[in-house]
C-alpha positions as CSV (number, residue, x, y, z in Angstrom):
1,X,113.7,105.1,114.3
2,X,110.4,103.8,113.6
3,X,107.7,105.9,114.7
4,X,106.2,103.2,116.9
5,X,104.4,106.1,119.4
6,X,102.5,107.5,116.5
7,X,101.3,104.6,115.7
8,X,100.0,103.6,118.6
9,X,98.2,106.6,119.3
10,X,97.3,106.2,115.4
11,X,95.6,103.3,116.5
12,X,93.8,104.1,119.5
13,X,92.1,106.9,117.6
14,X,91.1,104.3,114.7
15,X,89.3,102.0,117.3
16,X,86.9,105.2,117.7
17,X,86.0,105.0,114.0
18,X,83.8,102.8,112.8
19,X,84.6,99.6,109.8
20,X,85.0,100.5,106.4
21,X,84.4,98.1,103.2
22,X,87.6,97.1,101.5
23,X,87.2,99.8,98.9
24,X,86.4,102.4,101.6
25,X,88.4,105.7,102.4
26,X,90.4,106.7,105.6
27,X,91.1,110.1,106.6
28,X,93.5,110.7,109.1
29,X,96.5,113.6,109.9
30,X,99.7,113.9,110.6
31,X,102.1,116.7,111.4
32,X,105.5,117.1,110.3
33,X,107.9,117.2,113.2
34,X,111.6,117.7,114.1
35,X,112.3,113.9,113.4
36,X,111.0,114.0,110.0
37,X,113.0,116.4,108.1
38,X,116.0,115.5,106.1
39,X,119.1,117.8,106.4
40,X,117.3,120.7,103.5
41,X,114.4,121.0,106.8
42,X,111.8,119.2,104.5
43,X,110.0,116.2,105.3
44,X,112.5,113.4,104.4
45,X,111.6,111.4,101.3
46,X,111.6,107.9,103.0
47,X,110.0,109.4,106.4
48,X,106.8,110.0,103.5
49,X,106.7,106.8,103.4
50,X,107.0,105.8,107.1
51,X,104.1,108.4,107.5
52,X,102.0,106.6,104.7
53,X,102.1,103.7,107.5
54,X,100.1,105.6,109.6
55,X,97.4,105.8,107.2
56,X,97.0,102.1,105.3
57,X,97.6,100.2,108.8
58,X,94.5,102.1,110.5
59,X,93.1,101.6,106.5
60,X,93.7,97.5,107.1
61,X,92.1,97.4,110.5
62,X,89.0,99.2,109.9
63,X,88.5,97.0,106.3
64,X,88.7,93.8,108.7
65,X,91.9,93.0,106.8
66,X,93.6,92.7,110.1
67,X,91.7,90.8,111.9
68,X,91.2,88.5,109.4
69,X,95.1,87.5,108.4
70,X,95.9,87.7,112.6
71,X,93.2,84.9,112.6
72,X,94.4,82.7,109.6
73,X,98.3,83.5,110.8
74,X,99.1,85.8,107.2
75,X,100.9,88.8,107.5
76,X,101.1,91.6,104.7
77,X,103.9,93.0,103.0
78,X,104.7,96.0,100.3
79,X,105.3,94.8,97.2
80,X,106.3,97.9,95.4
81,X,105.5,101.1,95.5
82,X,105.7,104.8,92.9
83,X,105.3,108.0,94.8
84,X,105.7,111.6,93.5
85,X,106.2,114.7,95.3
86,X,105.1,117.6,94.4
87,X,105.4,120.5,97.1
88,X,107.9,121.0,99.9
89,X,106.8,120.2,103.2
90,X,108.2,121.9,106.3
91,X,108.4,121.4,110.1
92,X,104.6,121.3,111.3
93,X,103.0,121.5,108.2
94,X,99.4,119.5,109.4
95,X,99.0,116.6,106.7
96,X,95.7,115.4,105.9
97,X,96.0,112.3,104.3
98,X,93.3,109.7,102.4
99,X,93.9,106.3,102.0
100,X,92.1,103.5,100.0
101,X,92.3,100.2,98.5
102,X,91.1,100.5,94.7
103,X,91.5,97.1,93.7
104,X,93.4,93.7,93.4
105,X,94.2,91.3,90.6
106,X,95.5,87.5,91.1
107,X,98.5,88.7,93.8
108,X,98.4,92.3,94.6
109,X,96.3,94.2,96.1
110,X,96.5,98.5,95.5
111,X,96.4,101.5,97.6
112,X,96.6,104.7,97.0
113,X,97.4,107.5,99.2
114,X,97.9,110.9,99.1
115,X,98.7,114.0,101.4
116,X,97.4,117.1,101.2
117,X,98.3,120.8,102.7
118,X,95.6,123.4,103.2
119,X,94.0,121.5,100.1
120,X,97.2,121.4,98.0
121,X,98.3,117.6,97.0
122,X,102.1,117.5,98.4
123,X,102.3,114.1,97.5
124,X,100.5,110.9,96.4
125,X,101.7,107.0,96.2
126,X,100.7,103.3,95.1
127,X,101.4,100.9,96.6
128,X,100.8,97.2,95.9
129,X,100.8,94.9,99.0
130,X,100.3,91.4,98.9
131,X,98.7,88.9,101.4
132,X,101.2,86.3,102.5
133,X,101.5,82.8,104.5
134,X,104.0,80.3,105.0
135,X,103.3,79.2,101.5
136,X,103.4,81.9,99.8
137,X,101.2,85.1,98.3
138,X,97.2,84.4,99.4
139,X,95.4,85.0,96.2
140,X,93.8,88.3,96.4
141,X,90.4,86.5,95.5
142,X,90.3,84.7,98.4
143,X,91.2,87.1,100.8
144,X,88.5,89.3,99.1
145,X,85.8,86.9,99.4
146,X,86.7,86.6,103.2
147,X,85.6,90.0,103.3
148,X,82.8,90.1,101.6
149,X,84.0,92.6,99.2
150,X,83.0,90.9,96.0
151,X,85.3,91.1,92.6
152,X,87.8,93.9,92.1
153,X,86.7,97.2,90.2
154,X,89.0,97.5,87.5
155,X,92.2,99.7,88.3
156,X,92.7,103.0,87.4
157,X,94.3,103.3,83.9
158,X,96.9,105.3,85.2
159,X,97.3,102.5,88.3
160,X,96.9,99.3,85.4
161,X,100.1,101.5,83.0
162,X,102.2,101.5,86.2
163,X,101.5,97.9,86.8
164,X,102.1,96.9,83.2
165,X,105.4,98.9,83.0
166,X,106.5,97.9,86.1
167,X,106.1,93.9,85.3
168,X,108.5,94.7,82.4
169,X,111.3,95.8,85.0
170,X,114.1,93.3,85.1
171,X,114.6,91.1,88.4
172,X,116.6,90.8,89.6
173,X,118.1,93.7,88.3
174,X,122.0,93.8,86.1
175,X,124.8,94.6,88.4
């Protein structure tokens, strides 16, 4: 089940926090609980990514993003995602975990986001999420300029290979 409490305390602690620019960082925690392990008693793979929720949606509210495609009727969806993990992570590990936009090109915008353990990286994703309306994707420009936030940086290297490899991917895919 989605974690719909968590979220809403997630939230409510956000509104304490003041905005951040679309290239800004948020830092929030989470604790691994009974309902996020997997039947090995490690967080389950696809609860890491229920959990990464909890950090881009306060991420999207305290950039404006929110507020801005609530008033223009858009919504946002994930696009795609790569995510490694890298150290186990047992029932009530605390989680810190950093969030950030770090740039868009003419659909997508990118997050990464990471989770860390007493200062050890136990994983780290990117995401690409794009903007959308009735008529499609909003161009990332344009939801950009509604915040203020100026031209993309360029991406990462590392974050432009994965996008370049991953427009090469067949879709839809052989069956």
């Amino acid at each position: 089940m989605y974690p719909y409490f968590r979220i809403f305390m997630e939230m409510r602690r956000t509104r304490r926090l003041g905005p951040l620019p679309v290239l800004g960082t948020h830092r929030s925690s989470v604790r691994c609980l009974p309902w996020d392990l997997d039947p090995w008693r490690e967080l389950n793979n696809g609860r890491t990514l229920t959990l990464f929720d909890l950090g881009r949606l306060p991420l999207i509210h305290r950039t404006g993003l929110a507020r801005i495609c609530a008033g223009k009727g858009w919504g946002m969806t994930v696009a795609g995602s790569s995510v490694r993990y890298r150290r186990r992570v047992v029932l009530m590990d605390r989680l810190d975990m950093v969030s950030r936009c770090i740039g868009w090109d003419s659909r997508f915008f990118y997050m990464e986001q990471s989770l860390w353990r007493k200062g050890d990286c136990t994983s780290h994703m990117l995401l690409r999420a794009a903007v959308v309306s009735r008529e499609g994707i909003v161009p990332p420009a344009e939801v950009a300029a509604l915040l203020e936030a100026g031209e993309s940086p360029p991406l990462p290297e590392w974050a432009a290979a994965w996008v370049e490899a991953d427009a090469m991917r067949p879709w839809p895919p052989s069956h």
